[in-house]
N, C-alpha and C positions, 0 to 999 in steps of 0.2 A: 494399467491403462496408459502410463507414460512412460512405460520402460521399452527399449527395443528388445528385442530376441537376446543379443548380447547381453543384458543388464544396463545397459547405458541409457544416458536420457533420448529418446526418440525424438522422431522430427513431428511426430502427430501426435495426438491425444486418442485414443481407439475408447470409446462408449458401447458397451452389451445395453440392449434393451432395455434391461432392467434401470440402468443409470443411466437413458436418454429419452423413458415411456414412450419406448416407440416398437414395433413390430416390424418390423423391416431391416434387421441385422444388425440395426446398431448405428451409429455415426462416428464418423473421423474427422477430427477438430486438427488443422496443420498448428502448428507452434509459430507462434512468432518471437520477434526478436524485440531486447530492451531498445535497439534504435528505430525498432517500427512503433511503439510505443511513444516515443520520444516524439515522431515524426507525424503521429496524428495527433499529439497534442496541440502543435505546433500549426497543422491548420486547421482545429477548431477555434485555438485562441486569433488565427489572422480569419475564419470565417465571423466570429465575435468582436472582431475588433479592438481584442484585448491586447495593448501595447505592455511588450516587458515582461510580460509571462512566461513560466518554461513548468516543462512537466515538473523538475526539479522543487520550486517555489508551491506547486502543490503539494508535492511530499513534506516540505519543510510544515505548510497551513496542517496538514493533515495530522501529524506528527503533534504539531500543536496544541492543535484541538485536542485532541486523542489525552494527552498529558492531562489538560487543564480541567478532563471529563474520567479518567480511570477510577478515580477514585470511590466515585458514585456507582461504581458498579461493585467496587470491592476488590477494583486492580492494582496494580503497581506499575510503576516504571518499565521493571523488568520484562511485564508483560507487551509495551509499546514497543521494546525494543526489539523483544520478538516478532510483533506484528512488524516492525521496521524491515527485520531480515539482517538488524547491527549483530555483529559478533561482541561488540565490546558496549555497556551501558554507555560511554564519556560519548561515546559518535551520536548516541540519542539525544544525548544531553544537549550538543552542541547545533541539533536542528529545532530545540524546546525555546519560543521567544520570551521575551522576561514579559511582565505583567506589574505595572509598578502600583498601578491602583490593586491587584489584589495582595501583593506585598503589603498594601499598608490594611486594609481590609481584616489578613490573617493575625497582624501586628495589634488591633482592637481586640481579636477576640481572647488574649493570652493578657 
């Protein structure tokens, strides 16, 4: 569905029926780009009002969160970093914000 005829990444996303419950041949989803991404964040946050925000500082929140909740499911690190799309764990590490009240929190329970 995302490969061209070549083997390469296509410029569409091509849906069979089956993966779109539709009966009418299917849909084609165009691709977009990381900077058209970037660029409707960009006026959602100026339709919000949101001063000083970038897609980036979502990723970083996201990334965050993600960390300070894996656990409870029975993830790891490893697995955020995949969700990240990081090649190296230390680039996850380096989007993870410290937490100093749950530093001291962990430090009661030992």
């Amino acid at each position: 569905m995302l490969l061209a005829s070549d083997g390469t990444l296509g410029e569409e996303i091509h849906l069979t029926n089956e993966a779109s419950k539709g009966a009418t041949g299917g849909r084609v989803i165009p691709m977009t780009t990381a900077q058209a991404i970037v660029n409707q964040f960009q006026v959602w946050y100026k339709i919000f009002g949101l001063v000083g925000c970038s897609s980036h500082a979502g990723r970083r929140t996201f990334i965050t969160n993600t960390a300070r909740k894996i656990s409870t499911v029975g993830g790891s690190l490893k697995d955020i970093q995949m969700l990240a799309g990081h090649s190296s764990l230390q680039t996850t590490q380096r989007y993870i914000d410290e937490n100093k009240d749950a530093k001291r929190k962990v430090v009661d329970l030992v």
